[in-house]
C-alpha positions as CSV (number, residue, x, y, z in Angstrom):
1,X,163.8,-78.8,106.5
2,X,160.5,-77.6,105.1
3,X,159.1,-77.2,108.6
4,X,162.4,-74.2,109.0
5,X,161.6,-72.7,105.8
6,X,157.8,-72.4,106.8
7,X,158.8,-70.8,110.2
8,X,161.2,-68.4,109.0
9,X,158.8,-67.1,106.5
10,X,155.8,-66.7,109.8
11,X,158.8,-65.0,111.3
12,X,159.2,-62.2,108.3
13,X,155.7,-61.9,108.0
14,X,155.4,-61.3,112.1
15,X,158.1,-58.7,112.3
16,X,156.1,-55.4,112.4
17,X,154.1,-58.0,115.0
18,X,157.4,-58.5,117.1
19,X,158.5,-54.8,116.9
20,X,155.5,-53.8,117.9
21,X,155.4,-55.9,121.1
22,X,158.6,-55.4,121.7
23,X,157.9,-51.7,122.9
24,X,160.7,-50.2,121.1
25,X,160.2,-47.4,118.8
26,X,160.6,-47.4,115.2
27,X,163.1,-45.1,115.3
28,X,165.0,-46.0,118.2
29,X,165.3,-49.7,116.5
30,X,165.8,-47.6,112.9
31,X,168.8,-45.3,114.2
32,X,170.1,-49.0,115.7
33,X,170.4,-50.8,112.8
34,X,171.7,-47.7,110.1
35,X,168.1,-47.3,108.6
36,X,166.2,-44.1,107.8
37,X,163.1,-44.5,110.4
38,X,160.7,-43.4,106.7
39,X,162.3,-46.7,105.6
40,X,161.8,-48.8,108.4
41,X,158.3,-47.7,108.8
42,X,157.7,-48.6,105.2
43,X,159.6,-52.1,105.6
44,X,157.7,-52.8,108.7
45,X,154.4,-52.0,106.7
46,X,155.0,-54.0,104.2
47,X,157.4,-57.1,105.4
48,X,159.9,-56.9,103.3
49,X,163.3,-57.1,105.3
50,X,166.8,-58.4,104.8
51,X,168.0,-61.2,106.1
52,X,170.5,-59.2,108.0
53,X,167.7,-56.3,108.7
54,X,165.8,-59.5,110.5
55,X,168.7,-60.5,112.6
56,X,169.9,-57.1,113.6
57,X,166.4,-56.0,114.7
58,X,165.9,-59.4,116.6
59,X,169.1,-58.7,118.1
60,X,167.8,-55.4,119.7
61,X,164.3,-56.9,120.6
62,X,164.8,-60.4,121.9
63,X,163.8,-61.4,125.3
64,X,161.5,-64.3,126.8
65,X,158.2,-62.6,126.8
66,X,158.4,-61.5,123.0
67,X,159.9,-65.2,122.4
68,X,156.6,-66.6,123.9
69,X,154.5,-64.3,121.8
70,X,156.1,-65.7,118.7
71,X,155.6,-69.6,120.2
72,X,151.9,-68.7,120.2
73,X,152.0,-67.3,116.6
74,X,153.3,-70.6,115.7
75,X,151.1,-72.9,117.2
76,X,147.7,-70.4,116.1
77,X,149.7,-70.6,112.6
78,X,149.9,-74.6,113.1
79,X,146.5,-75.2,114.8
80,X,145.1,-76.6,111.9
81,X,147.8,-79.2,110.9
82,X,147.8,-82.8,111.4
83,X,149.2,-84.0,114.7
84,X,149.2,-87.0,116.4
85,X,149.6,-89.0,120.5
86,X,153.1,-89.1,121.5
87,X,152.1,-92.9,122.2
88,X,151.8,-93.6,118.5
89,X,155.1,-91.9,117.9
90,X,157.0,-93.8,120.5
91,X,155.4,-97.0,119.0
92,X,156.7,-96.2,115.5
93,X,160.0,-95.3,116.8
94,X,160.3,-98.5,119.0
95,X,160.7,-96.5,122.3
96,X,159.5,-97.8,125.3
């Protein structure tokens, strides 16, 4: 559960990142979603969106390539943490 909390909060904070790879303008993606493009501009500067703002702009912006951008945010984000062989997890788990 922690590990979902962590990622949505690399997600907010890689918004103006997304947008920006995304190739849309702000205010193409502004006039989408019922914002004032001033507004979005400031929101994107400063990562401070809605929950709904977040879903409605990934809504516009999704596709595969901008989805693998964000898989390599992650793992950069996660580089440093702890991991382990698959081996020793299929040992501890009894798989064969």
């Amino acid at each position: 559960m922690i590990e979902v909390i962590q990622n949505y909060k690399e997600l907010k904070k890689n918004m103006g990142n997304l947008i920006n790879k995304s190739g849309y303008k702000n205010s193409f993606l502004a006039e989408k979603i019922g914002m004032q493009p001033t507004l979005f501009s400031v929101k994107k500067q400063r990562g401070n969106w809605s929950d709904d703002e977040m879903e409605k702009i990934l809504v516009l912006i999704e596709n595969e390539e901008l989805e693998d951008y964000y898989l390599g945010e992650l793992m950069e984000a996660e580089k440093d943490e702890p991991s382990y062989p698959i081996s020793k997890l299929k040992s501890e788990m009894g798989w064969k």
